[in-house]
C-alpha positions in Angstrom: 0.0 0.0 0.0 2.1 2.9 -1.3 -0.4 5.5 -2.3 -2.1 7.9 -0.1 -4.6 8.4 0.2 -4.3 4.3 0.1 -7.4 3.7 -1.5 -11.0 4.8 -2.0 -13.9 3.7 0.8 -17.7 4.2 -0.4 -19.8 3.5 2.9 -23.5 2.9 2.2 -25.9 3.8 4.9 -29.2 3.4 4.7 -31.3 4.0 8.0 -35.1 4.1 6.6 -36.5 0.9 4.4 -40.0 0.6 2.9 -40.7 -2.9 3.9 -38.2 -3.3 6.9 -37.8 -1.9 10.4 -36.2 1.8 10.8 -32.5 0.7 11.0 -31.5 2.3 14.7 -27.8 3.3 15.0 -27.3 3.6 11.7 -25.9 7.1 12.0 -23.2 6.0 14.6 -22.4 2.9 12.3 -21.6 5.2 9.5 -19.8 7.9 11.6 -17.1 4.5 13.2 -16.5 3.8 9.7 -16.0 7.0 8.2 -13.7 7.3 11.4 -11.8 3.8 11.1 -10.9 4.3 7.4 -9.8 7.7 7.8 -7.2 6.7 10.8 -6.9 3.8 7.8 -5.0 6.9 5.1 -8.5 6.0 3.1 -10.2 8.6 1.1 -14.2 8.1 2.4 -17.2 8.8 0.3 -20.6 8.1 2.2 -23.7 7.4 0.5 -27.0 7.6 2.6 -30.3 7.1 2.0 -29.9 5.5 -1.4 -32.0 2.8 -2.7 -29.7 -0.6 -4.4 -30.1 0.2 -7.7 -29.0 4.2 -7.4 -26.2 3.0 -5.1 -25.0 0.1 -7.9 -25.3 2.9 -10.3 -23.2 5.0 -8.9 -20.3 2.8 -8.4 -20.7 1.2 -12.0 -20.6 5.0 -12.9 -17.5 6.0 -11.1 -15.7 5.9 -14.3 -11.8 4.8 -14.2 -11.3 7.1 -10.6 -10.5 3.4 -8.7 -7.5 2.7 -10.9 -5.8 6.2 -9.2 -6.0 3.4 -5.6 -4.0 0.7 -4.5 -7.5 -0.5 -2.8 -11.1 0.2 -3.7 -13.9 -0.3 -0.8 -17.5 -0.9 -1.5 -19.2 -1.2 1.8 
């Protein structure tokens, strides 16, 4: 791992579901992530609120941006 930032970490949070349960501590979830992979040299992007499909889109349409990372997250 020689770059820095070292790689790329897209965090998806989702807190509020049609069919399921409000997801409680979804918020603090995402906030100990963004925190670990920051301490980890890792460039964060959060996502929240997103349903699958717009998330998947997203990431299909992030163009050739992971190739600049040693590692590429998709959480």
């Amino acid at each position: 791992m020689t770059s820095d930032p070292r790689g790329l970490a897209v965090i998806i949070s989702n807190q509020y579901f049609i069919r399921l349960k409000t997801r409680e501590g979804a918020e603090c979830d995402l906030k100990m992530l963004c925190s670990l992979f920051t301490q980890l040299k890792f460039k964060v992007e959060k996502l929240e609120g997103l349903s699958a499909e717009v998330s998947l889109m997203r990431f299909s349409c992030n163009g050739g941006s992971f190739l600049t990372y040693d590692y590429y997250l998709y959480l």
